[in-house]
N, C-alpha and C positions, 0 to 999 in steps of 0.2 A: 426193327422195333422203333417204333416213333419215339421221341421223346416226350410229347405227354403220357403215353403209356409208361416209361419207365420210370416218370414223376410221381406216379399216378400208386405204381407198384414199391418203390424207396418210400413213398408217404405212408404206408400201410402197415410197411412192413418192420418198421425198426424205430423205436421213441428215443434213440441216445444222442440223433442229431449230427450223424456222420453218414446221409445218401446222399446221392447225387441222382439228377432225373434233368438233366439238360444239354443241349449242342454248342458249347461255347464260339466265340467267335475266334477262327484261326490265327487273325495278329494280334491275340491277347500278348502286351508286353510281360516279357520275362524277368525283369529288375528284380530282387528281393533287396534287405538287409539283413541287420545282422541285430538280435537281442540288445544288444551292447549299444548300435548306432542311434543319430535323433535324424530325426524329420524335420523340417520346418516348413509351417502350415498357419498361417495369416498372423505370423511376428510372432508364432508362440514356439519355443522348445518344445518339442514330443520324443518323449522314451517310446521305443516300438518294438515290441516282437520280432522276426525275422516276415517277411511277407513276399508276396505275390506283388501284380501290378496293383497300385490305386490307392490314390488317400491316404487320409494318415489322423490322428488322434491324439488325443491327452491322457496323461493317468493321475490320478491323485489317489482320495480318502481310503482310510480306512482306519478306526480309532474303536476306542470303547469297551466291560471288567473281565473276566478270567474263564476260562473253561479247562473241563477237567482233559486229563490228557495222563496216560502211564506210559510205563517205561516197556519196550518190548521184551516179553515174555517167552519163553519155551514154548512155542504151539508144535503140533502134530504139524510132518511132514504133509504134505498133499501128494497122493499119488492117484491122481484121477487113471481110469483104467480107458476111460473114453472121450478122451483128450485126443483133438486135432491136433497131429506131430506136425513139428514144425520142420523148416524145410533143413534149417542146421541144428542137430542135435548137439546139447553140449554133454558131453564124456568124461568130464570130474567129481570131483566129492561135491560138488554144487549144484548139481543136477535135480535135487529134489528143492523144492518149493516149502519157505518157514514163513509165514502170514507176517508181517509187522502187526503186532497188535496196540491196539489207542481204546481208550474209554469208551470218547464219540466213535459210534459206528461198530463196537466190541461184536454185539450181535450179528450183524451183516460180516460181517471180517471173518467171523467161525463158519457159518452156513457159506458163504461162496465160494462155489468151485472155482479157484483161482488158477486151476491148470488150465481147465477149459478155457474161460475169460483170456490167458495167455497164449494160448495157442491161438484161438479164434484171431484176439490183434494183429499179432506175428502175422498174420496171413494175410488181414485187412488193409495194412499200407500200401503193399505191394499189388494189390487189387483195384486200391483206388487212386494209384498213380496209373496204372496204366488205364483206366478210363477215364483221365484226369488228360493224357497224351491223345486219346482218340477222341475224345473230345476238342480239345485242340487242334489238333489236325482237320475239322472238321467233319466229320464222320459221325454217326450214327451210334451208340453205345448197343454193343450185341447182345443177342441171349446168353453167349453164352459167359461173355463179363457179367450178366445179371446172376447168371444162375452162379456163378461163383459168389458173388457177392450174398445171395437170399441162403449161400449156404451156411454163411458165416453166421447169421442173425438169430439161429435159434437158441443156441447156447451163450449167447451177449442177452438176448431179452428176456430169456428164461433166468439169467443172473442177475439183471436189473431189476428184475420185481422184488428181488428177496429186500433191495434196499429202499423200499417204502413202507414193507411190513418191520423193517427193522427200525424204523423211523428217522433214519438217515437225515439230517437238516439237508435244505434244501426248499427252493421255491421252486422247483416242476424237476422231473424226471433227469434232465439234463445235468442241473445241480446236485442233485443225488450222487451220481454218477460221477460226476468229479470234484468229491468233497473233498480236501485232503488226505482222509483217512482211505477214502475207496479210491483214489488217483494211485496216490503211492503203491498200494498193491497192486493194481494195474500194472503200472510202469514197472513195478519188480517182477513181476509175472512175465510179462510179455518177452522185456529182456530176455531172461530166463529159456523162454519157447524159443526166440530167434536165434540163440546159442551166442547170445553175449550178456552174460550174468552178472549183478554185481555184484564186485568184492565184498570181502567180510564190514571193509573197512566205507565202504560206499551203501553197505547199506545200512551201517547204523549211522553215515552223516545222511540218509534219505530219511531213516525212522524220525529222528532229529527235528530233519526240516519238515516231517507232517507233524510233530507235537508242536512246533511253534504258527502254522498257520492253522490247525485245529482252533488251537487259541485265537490267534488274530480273525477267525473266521467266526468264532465264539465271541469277540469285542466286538464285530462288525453288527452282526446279529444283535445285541445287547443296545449299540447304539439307536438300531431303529425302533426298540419298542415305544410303548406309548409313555410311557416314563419319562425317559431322554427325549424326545421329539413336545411331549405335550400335547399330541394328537397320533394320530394312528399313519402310519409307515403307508406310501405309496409300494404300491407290488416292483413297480421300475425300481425305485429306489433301493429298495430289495438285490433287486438284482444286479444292480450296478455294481455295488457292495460287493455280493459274490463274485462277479467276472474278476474283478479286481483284486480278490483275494487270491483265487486260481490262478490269475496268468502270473500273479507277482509267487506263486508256488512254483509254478515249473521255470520262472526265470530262474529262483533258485538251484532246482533240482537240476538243470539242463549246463549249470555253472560246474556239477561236480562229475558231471557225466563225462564220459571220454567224445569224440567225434564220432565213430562208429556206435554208440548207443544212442547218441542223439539222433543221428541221420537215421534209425530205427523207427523213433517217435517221431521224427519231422521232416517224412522227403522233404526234397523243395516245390513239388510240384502242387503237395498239399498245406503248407505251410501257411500260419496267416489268414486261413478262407475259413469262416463260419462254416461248420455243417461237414468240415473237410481235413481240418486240422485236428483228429480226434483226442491227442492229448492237447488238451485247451479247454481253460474255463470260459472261451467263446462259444463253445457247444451248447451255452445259456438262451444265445440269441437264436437259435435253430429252429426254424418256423415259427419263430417270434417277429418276425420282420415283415413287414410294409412296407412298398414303392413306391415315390407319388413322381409322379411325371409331370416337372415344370416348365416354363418358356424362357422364365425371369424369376429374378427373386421377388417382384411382388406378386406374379400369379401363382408362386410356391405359397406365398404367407397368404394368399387370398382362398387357396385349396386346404392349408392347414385349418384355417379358420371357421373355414363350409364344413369342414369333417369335424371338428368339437361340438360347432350345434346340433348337428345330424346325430352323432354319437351318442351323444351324453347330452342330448336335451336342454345345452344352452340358450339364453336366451337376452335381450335385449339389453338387459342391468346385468349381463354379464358383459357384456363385450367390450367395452373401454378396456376392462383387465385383459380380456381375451387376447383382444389385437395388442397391448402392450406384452403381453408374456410371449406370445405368437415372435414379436417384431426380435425382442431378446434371441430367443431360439435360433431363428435366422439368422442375428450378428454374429454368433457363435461358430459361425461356418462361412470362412473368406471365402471370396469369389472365387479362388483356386481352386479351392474345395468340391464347390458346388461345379464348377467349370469340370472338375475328373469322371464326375460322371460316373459308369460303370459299362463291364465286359458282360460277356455272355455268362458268366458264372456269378457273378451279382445277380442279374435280371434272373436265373434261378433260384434264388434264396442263399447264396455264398457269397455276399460281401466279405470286404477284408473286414479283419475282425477289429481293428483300432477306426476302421470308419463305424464300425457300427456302433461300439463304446462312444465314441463322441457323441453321436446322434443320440444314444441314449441317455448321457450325461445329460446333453440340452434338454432332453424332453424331460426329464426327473424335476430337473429346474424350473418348466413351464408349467407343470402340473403340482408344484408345490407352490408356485405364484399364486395357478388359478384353486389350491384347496384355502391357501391362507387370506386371501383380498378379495374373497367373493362369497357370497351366501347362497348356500346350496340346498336344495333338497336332499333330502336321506340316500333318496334313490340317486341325485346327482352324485353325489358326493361319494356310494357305494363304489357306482361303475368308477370314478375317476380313479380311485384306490383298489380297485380290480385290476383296472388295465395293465395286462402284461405284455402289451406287443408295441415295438419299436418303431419309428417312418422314418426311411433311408430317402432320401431325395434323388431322384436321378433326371440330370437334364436332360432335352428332349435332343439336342446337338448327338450326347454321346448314346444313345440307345442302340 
């Protein structure tokens, strides 16, 4: 099976932002970190996830008033009867499945079969590590890694719809899906399926940690309306917001977990990669991403520039601002940066995920330049605060 074919087939088949459809290249380096470790990336300190080869990022904001959140409740066990078993059964008094329940998301939390969703997981790392290694090796992704893979997807997306009708917050389908409220049971689910369950004691400090970033996720939200801002919230910005609320959720959660329930949620082979690390509030950027292929940094800032008027209809009394918010974007990413380039898992849509948070960072910043210091048309000004997709930069050295 070629790999645009199986690009072709993962894009059709699954909105949660965890396919793969690509040949990586075989001396993709192996380095990762660790949650805990920094990076250092043109004189800046960076906090960083555990990762893969490349890049590396910033983290900051998140601020702003209260969202409601309860305390977990008695719900009905889950005994789904058509649950994908997992490959270790657990055989204690733990074995059935208790919803954490929260205000946000109360709806969706009742309706989702959470055995299923668990089971499904459970099966999904270990899926896409090993085509995560054949791909690395060089090779081809086979049918019938596919067909394991397309087997898992019906009862993940059949579960994912319930939480748009349940109005799950969230700017696109990804967000939904790792709200706080829908993460945590995830993550308790899935444990649960692989046959490492958490304690009595681990899952009210999980229940816990989703009421406090429900909230923070509730202030984040609150700070972008038109209220606080005095104009109307970019969709990046938006979602910056979110990513950041998510990964600083599972740093959390991942603090209280043992080594074997983390290595559950984070081989190391998926760890860190957009579109591949599925417990990750980088699952945001997942076919949200743009490549632009540069020579230099001024043919990079001279390609950003040609794609804003093309886009969104810029035009001459725009560009002083242009090329000045353009030029910012750019400083914000050392030569180092721009010099790492990317692997064959980038060039399919899996950048690391703290490169693609930067990048995104800057462009929230470029596009709030260009909504505050220039006069737009309705229609300009629409698309700018539309735009939901990210431009990762990749030099033309490392392709």
């Amino acid at each position: 099976m070629k790999p645009a074919v199986v690009a072709a087939l993962v894009a059709g088949a699954f909105a949660l932002g965890i396919f793969v459809g690509y040949v990586a290249r075989p001396d993709a380096a192996a380095q990762r970190t660790t949650r805990a470790e920094t990076n250092r990336d043109g004189g800046k300190d960076i906090a960083v996830r555990p990762l893969p080869p490349e890049g590396s990022s910033d983290s900051d904001r998140a601020d702003a008033p209260d969202s409601p959140a309860t305390k977990n409740t008695s719900e009905p066990q889950q005994t789904d009867g058509d649950v994908p078993a997992a490959e270790s059964v657990v055989a204690d008094k733990r074995s059935a499945f208790r919803p954490l329940m929260y205000e946000t998301g109360k709806e969706a939390i009742k309706v989702v079969k959470w055995n299923a969703v668990g089971g499904a997981m459970a099966k999904l790392n270990p899926i896409l590590v090993d085509i995560v290694r054949t791909a690395r090796a060089g090779k081809e992704v086979t049918p019938k890694q596919m067909g394991q893979l397309m087997a898992l997807m019906a009862p993940l997306v059949e579960q994912a719809m319930v939480l748009d009708k349940a109005n799950v917050p969230g700017t696109n389908d990804n967000a939904q899906w790792t709200h706080p409220s829908v993460l945590a049971n995830n993550i308790h689910a899935t444990l649960l399926a692989a046959g490492r369950p958490l304690s009595e004691e681990q899952e009210s400090e999980l229940h816990g940690i989703g009421l406090r970033f429900i909230e923070e996720d509730a202030r984040v939200r609150a700070g972008f309306s038109e209220e606080a801002l005095s104009d109307e919230a970019l969709t990046v910005e938006r979602m910056v917001g979110e990513v950041d609320v998510r990964e600083r959720f599972m740093t959390a959660v991942d603090a209280m977990l043992t080594g074997e329930q983390r290595a559950i949620l984070h081989p190391p082979e998926t760890v860190g990669r957009v579109g591949l690390d599925v417990f990750s509030g980088s699952s945001i950027w997942h076919e949200k991403t743009d490549f632009v292929s540069f020579s230099s940094r001024e043919n990079l800032e001279q390609q950003i520039v040609a794609g804003h008027v093309a886009q969104m209809g810029l035009t001459d009394v725009h560009m002083q601002v242009l090329r000045d918010a353009v030029r910012a974007w750019s400083a914000g990413m050392s030569d180092k940066f721009l010099a790492d380039g990317a692997d064959g898992f980038t060039a399919e849509g899996h950048p690391v995920a703290t490169r693609a948070m930067l990048c995104a960072r800057l462009q929230a910043k470029m596009h709030r330049t260009l909504l505050d210091r220039t006069t737009l048309t309705k229609k300009q000004r629409d698309a700018l605060i539309a735009h939901a997709r990210i431009t990762i930069p990749i030099a033309k050295s490392a392709e």
